[in-house]
N, CA, C and O of each residue as an XYZ file, in Angstrom:
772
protein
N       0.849     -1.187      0.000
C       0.000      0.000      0.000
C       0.888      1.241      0.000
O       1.806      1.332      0.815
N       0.657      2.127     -0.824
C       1.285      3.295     -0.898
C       1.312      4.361      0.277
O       0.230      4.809      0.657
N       2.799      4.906      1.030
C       2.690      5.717      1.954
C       2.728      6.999      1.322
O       3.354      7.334      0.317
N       1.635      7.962      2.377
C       1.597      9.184      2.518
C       3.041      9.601      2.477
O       3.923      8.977      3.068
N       3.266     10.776      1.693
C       4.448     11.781      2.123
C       4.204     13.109      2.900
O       3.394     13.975      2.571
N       5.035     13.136      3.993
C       4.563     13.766      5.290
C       5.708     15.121      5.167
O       6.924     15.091      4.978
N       4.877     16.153      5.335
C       6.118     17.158      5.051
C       6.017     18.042      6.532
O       5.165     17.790      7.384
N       7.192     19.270      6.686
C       6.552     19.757      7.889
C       7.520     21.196      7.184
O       8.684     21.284      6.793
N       6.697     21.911      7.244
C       7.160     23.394      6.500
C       7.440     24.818      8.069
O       6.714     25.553      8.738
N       8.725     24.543      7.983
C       9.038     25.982      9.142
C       9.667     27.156      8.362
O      10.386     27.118      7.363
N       9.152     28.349      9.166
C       9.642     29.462      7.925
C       9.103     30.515      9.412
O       8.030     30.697      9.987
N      10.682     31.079      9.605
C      10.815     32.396     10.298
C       9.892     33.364     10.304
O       8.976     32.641      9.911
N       9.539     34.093     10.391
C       8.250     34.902     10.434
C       8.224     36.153      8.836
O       7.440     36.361      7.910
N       8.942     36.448      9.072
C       9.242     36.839      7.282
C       9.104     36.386      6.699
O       9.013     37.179      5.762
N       8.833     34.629      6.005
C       8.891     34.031      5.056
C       7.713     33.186      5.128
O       7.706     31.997      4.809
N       6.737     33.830      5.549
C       5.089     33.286      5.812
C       4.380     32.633      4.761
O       3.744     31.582      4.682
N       4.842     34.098      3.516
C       4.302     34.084      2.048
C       5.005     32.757      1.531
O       4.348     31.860      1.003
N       6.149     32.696      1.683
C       7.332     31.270      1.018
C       6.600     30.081      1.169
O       6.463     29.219      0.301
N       5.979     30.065      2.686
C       4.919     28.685      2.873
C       3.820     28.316      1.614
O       3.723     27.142      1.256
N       3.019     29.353      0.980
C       2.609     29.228      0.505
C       3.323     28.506     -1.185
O       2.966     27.569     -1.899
N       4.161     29.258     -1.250
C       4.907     29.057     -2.852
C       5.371     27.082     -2.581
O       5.100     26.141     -3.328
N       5.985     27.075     -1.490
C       5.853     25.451     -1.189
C       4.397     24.438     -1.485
O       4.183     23.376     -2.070
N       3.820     25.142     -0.944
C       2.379     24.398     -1.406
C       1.794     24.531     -2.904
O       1.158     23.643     -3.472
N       2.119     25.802     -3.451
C       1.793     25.467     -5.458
C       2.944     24.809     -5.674
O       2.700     24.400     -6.809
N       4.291     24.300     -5.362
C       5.089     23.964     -6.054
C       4.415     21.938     -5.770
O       4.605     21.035     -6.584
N       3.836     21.829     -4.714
C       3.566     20.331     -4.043
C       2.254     20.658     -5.162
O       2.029     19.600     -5.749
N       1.421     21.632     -5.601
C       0.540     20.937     -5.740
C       0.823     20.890     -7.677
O      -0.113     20.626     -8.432
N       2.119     21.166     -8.147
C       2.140     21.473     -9.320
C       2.783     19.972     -9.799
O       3.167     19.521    -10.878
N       2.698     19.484     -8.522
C       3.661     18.015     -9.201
C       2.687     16.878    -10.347
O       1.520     16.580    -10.092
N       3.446     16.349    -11.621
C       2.435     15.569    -12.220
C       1.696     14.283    -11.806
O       1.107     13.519    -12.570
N       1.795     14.193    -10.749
C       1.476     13.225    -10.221
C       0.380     13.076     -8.741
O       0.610     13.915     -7.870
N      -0.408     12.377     -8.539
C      -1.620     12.059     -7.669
C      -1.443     11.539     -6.466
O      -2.517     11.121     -6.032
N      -0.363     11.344     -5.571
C      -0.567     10.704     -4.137
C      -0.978     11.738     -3.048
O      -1.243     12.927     -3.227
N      -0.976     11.058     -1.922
C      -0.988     11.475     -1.009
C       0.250     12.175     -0.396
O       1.329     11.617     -0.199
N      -0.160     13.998     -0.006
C       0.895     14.367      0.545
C       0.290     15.025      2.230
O      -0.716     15.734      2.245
N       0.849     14.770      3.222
C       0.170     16.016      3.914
C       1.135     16.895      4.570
O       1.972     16.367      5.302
N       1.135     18.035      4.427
C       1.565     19.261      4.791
C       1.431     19.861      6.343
O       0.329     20.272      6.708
N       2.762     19.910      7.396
C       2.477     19.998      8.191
C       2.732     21.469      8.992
O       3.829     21.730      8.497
N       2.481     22.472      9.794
C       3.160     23.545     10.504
C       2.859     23.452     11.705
O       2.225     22.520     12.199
N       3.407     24.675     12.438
C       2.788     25.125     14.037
C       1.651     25.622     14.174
O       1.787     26.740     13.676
N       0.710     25.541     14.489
C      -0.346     26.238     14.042
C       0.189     27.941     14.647
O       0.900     28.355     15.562
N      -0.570     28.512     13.608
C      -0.253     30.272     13.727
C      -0.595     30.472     14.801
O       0.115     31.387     15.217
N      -1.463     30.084     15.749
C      -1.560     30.886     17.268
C      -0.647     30.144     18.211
O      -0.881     30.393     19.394
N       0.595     29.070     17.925
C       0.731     29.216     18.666
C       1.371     27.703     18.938
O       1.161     26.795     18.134
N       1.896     27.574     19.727
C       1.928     25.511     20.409
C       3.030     25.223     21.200
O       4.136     25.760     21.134
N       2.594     24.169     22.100
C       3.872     24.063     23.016
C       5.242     23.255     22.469
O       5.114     22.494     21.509
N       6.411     23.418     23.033
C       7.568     22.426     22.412
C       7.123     20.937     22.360
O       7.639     20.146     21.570
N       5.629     20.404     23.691
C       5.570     19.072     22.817
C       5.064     19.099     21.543
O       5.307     18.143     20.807
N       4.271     20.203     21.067
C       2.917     19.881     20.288
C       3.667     19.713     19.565
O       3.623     18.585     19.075
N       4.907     20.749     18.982
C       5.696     20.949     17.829
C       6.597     19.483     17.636
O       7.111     19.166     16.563
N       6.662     18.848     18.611
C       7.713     17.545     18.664
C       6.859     16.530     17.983
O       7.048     15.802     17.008
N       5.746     16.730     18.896
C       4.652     15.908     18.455
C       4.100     15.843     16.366
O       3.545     14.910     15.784
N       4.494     17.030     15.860
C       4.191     17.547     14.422
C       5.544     16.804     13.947
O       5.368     16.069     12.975
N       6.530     16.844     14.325
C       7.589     16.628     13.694
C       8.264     15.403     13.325
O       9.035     15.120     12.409
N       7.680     14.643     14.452
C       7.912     13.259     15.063
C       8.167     12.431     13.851
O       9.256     11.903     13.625
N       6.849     12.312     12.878
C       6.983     11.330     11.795
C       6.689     11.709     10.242
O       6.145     11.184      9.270
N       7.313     12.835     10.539
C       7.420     13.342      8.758
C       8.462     12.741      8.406
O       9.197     12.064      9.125
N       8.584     12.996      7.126
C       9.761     12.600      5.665
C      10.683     13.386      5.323
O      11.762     13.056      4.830
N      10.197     14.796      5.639
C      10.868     15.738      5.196
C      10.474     17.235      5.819
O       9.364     17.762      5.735
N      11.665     17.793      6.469
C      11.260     19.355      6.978
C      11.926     20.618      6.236
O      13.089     20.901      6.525
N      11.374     21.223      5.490
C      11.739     22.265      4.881
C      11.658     23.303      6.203
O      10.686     23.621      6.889
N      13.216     23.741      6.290
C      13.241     24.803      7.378
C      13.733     26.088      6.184
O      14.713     25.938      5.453
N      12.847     27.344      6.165
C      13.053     28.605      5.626
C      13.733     29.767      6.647
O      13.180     30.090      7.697
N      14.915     30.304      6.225
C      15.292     30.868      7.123
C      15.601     32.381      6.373
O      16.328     32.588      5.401
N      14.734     33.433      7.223
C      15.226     34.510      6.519
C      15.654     35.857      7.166
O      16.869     35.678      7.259
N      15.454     36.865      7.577
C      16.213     37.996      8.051
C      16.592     37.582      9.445
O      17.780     37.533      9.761
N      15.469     37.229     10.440
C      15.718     37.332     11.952
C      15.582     35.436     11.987
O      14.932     34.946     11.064
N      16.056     34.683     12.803
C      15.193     33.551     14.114
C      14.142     33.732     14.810
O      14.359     34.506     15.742
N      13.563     33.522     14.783
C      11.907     34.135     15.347
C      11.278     32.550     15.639
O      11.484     31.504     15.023
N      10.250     32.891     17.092
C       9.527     31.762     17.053
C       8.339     31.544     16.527
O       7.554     32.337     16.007
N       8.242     30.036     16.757
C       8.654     28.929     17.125
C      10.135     28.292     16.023
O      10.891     27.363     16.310
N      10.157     28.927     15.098
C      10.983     28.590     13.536
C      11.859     27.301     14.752
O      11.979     26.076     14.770
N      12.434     28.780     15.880
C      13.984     27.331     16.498
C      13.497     26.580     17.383
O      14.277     25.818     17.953
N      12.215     26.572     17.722
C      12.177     25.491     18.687
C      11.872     24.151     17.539
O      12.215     23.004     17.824
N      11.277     24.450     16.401
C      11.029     23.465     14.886
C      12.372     23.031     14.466
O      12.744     21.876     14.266
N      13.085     24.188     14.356
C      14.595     23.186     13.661
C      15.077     22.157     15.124
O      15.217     20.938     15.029
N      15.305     23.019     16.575
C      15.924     22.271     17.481
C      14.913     20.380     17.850
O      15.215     19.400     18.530
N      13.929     20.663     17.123
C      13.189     19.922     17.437
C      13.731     18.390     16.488
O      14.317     17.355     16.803
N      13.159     18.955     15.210
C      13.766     18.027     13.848
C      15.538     17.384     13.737
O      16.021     16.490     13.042
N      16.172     18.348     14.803
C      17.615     18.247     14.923
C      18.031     16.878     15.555
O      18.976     16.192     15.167
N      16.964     16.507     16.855
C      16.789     16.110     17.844
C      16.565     14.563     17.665
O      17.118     13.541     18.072
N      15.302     14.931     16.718
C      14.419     13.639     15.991
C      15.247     13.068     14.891
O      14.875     12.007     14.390
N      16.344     13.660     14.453
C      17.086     13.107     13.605
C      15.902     13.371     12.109
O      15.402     12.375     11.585
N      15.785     13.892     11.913
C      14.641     14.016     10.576
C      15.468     14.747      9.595
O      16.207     15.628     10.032
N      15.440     14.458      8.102
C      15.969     14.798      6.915
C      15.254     16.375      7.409
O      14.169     16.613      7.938
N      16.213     17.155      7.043
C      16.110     18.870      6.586
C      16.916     19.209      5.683
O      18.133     19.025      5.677
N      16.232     19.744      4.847
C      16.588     21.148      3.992
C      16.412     22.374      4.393
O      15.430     23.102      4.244
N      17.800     22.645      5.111
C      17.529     24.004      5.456
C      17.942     25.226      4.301
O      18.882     24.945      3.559
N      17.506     26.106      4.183
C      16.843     26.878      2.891
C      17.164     28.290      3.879
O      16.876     28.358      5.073
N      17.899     29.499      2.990
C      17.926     30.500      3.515
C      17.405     31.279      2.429
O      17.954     31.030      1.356
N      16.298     32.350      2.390
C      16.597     33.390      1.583
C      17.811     34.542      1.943
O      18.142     35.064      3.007
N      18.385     34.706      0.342
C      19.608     35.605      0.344
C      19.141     37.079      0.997
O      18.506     37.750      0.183
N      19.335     37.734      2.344
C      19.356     38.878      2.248
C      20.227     39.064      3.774
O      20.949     38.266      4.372
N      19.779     40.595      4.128
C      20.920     41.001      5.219
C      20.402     39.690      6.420
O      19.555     38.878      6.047
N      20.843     39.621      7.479
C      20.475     39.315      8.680
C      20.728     39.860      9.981
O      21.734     40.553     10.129
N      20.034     39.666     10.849
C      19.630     40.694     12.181
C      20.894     39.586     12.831
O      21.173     38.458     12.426
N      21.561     40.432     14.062
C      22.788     39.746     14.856
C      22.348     38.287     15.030
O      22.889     37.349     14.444
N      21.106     38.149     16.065
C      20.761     36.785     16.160
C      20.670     35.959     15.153
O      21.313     34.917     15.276
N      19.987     36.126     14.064
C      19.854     35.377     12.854
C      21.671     34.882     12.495
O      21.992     33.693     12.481
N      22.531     35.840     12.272
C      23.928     35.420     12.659
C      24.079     34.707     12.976
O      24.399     33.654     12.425
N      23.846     35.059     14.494
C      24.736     33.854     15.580
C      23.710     32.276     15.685
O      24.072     31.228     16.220
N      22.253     32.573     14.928
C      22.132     31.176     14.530
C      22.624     30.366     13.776
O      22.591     29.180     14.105
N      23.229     30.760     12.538
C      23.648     30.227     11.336
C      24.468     29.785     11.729
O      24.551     28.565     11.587
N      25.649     30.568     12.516
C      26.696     30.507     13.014
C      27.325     28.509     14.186
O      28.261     27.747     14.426
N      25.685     28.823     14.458
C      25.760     27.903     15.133
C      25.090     26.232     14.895
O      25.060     25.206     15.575
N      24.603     26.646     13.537
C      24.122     25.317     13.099
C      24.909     24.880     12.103
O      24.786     25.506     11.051
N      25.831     23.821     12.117
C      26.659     23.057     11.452
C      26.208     22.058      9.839
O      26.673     20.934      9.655
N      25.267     22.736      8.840
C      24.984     22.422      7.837
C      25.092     23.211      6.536
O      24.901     24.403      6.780
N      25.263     23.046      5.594
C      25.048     23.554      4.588
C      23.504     23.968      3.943
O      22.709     23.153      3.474
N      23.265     25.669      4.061
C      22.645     25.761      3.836
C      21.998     26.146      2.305
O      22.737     26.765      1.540
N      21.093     25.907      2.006
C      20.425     26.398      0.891
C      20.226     27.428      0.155
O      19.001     27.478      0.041
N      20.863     28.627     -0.645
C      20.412     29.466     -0.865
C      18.814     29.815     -1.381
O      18.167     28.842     -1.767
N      18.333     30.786     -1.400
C      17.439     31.201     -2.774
C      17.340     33.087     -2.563
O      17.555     33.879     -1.645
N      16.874     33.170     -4.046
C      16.352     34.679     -3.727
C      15.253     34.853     -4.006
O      14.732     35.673     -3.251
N      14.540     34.433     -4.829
C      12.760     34.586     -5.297
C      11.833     33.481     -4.828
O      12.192     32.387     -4.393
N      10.955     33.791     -4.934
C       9.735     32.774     -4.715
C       9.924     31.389     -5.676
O       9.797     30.189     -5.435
N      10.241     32.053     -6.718
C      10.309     31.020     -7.655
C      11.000     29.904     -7.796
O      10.597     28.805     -8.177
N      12.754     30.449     -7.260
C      14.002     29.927     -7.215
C      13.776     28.409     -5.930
O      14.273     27.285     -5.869
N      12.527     29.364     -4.871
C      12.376     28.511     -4.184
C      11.489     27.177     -4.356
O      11.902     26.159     -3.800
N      10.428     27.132     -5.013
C      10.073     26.743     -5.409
C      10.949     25.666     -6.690
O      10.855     24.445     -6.819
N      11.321     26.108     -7.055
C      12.235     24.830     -8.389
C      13.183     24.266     -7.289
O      13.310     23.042     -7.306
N      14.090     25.174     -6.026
C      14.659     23.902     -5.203
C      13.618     22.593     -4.835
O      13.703     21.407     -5.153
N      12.512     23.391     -3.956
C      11.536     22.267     -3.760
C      10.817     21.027     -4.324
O      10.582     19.981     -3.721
N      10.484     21.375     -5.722
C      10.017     20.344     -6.552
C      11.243     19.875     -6.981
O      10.800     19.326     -7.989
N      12.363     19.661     -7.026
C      13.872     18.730     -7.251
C      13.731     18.394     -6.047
O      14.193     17.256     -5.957
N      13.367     18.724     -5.097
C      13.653     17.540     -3.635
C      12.781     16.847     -4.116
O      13.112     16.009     -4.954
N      11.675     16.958     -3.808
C      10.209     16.487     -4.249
C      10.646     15.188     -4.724
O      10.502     14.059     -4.256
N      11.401     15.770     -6.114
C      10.906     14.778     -7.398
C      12.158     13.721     -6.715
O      12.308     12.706     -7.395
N      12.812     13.785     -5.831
C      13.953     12.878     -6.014
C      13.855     12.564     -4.708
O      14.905     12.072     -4.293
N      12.915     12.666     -3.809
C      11.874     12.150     -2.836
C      11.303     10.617     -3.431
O      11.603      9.423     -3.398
N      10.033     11.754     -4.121
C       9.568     10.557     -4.935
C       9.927      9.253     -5.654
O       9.173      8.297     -5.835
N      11.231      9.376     -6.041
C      11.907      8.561     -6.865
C      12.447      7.330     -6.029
O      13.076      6.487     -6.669
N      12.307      7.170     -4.931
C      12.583      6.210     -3.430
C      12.734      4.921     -4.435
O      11.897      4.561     -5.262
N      13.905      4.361     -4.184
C      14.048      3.036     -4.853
C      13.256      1.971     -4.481
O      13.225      0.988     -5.222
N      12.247      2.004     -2.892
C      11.288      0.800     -2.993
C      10.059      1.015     -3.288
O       9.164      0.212     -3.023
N       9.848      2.349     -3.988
C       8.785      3.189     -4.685
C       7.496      3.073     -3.472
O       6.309      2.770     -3.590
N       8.306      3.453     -2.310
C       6.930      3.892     -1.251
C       5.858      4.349     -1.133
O       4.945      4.081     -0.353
N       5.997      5.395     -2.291
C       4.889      6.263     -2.837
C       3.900      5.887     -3.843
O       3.003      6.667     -4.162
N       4.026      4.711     -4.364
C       3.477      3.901     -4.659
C       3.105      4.281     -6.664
O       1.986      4.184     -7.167
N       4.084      4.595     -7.242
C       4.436      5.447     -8.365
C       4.424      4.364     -9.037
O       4.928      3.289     -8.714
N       3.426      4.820    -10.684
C       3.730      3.634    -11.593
C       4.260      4.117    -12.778
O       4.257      5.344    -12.882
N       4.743      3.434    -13.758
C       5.764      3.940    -14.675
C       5.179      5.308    -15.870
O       5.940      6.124    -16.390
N       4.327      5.272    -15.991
C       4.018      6.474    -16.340
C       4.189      8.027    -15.267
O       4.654      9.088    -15.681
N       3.785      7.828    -14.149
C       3.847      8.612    -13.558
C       5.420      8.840    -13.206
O       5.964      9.944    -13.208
N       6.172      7.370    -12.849
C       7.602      8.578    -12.792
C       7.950      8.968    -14.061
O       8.641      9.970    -13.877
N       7.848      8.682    -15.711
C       7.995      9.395    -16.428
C       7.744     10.832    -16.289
O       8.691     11.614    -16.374
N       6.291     11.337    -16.037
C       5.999     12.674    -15.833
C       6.440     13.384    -14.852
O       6.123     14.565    -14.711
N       7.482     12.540    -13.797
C       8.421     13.405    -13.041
C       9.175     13.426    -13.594
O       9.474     14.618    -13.664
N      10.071     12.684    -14.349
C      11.245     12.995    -14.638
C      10.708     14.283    -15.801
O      11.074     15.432    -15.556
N      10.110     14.101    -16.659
C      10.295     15.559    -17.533
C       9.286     16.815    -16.412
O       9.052     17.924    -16.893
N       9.078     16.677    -15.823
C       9.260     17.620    -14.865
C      10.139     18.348    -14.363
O      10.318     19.565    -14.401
N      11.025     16.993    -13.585
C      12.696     17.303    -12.975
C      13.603     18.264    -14.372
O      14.515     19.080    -14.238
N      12.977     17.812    -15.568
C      14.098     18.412    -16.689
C      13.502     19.919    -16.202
O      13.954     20.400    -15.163
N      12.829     20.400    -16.711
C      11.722     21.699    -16.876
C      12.028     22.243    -16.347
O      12.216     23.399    -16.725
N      12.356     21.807    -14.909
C      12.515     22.531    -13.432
C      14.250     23.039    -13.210
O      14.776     23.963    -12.590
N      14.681     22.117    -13.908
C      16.321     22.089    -13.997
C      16.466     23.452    -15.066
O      17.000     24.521    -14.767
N      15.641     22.991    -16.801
C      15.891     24.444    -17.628
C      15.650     25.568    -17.084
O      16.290     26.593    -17.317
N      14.523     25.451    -16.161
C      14.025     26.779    -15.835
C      15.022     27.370    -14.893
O      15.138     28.595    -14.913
N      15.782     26.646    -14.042
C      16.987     27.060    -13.585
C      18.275     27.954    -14.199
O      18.963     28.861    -13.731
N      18.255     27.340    -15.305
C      19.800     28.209    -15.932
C      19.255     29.585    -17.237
O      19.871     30.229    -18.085
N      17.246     29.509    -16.612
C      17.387     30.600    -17.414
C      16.995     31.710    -16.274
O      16.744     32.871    -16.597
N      16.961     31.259    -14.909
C      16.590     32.490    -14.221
C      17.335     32.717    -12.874
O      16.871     33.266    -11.875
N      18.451     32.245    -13.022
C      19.387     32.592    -12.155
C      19.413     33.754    -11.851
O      19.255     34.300    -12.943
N      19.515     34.627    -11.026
C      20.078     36.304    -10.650
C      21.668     36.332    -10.613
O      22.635     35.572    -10.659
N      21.372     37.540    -10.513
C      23.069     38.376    -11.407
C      23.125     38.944     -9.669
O      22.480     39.881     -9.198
N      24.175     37.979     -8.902
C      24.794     38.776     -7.856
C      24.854     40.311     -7.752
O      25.527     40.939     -8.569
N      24.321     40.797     -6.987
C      24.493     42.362     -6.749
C      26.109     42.624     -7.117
O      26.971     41.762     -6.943
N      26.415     44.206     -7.751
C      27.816     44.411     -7.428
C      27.831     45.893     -7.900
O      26.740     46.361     -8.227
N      28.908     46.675     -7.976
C      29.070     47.941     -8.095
C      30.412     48.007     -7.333
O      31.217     47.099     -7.124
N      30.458     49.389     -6.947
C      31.798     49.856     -6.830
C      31.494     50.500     -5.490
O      31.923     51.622     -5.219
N      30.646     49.683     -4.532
C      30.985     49.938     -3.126
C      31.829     50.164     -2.600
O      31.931     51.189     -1.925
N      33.000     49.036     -2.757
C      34.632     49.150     -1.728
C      34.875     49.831     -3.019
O      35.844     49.177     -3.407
N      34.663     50.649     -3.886
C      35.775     51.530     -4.497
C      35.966     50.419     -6.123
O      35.368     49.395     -6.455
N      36.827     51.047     -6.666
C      37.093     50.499     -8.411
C      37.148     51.588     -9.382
O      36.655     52.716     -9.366
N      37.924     50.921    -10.295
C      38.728     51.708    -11.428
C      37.987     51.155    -12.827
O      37.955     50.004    -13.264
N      37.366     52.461    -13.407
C      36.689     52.042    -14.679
C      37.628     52.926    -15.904
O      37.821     54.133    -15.762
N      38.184     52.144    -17.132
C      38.816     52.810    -18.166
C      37.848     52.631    -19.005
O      36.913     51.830    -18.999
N      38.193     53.551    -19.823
C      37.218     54.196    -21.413
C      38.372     54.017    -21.956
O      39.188     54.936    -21.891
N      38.716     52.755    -22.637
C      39.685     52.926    -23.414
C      39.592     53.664    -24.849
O      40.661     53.738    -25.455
N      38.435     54.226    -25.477
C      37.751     54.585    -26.405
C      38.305     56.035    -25.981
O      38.611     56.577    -27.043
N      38.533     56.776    -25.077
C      38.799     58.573    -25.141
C      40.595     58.530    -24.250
O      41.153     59.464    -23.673
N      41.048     57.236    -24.431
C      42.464     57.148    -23.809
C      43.588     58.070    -24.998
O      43.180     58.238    -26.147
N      44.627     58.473    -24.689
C      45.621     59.197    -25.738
C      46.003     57.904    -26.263
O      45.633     56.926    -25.614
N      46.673     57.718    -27.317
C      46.877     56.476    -27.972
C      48.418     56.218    -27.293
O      48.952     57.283    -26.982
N      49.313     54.891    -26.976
C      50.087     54.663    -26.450
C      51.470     54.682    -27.683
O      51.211     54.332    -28.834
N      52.838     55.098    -27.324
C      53.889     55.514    -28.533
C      54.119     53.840    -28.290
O      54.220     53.568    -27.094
N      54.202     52.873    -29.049
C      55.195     51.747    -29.293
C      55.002     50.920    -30.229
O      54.042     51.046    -30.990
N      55.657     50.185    -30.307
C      54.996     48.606    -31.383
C      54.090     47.611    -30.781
O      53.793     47.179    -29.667
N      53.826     47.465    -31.864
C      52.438     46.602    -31.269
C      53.354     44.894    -32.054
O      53.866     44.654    -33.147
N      53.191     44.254    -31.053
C      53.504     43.026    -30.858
C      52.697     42.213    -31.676
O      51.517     42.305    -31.338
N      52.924     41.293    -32.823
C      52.274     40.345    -33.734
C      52.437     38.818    -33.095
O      53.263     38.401    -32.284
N      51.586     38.294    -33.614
C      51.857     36.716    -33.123
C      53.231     35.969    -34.201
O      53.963     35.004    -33.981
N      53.138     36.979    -35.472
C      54.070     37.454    -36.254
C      54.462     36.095    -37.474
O      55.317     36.272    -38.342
């Protein structure tokens, strides 16, 4: 019998909206099982309830973005604990001291992204390579992992066409030539000859 895939979505208090882009990216997948989607509830819950949420998922997407805010760390310290697969996921921007000295202090490689979108195409590549479980838990028949895999492609092109262009400029300073209004230089010009 095919198992449910159990997810548990934490996201700092800034990245509320991101929860959502996780859920069109789960629901954009070509394929029909069972997924269920788990959080803290918004008003609120104690460190068991949250232990209790975390206990027997598959997978915890932890979103991490300007500040640490709760419950986000009592969710990662929780999943840390339980030994549970995470993807921890940062959006690229400044961070508040604490947010720092969290990063600082959690020993993983984290995830970049900068858009909704970016986040989203990480997610459906976990997803799809979730799904792909060699004792096919999910209970996937050969058509259907076909329509992941050209999914997984789609998701991959759509990657190398929407990468962002690192910020840059001439903050710390830099030297720009116009070689076009330079005086022309007196010598020989060197041939490969």
């Amino acid at each position: 019998m095919p198992e449910t895939l159990r997810l548990f979505v934490s996201a700092t208090n800034d990245l509320e909206a991101e929860r959502a882009v996780i859920g069109r990216a789960i629901a954009q997948l070509p394929v029909q099982i069972g997924i269920e989607i788990r959080r803290t509830p918004v008003s609120g819950a104690s460190y068991e309830t949250i232990y209790e949420l975390i206990s027997n998922v598959d997978r915890v997407y932890f979103l991490m973005g300007e500040d640490i805010t709760a419950p986000a760390g009592a969710e990662w310290f929780s999943a840390w604990k339980l030994e549970k697969s995470i993807l921890p996921l940062r959006r690229v921007s400044r961070r508040t001291p604490a947010a720092q000295n969290f990063l600082r202090g959690i020993p993983v490689q984290w995830t970049p992204f900068y858009t909704g979108h970016e986040l989203a195409r990480i997610v459906t590549l976990d997803l799809i390579r979730i799904l792909n479980h060699s004792q096919n838990r999910y209970g996937l028949n050969v058509t259907e992992l076909e329509l992941l895999e050209l999914h997984r492609q789609r998701a991959q092109a759509a990657n190398e066409n929407t990468r962002p262009i690192e910020p840059g400029g001439a903050e710390g300073g830099g030297v720009l030539l116009d070689l076009g209004h330079r005086e022309p230089v007196a010598g020989v010009a060197l041939g490969a000859g």
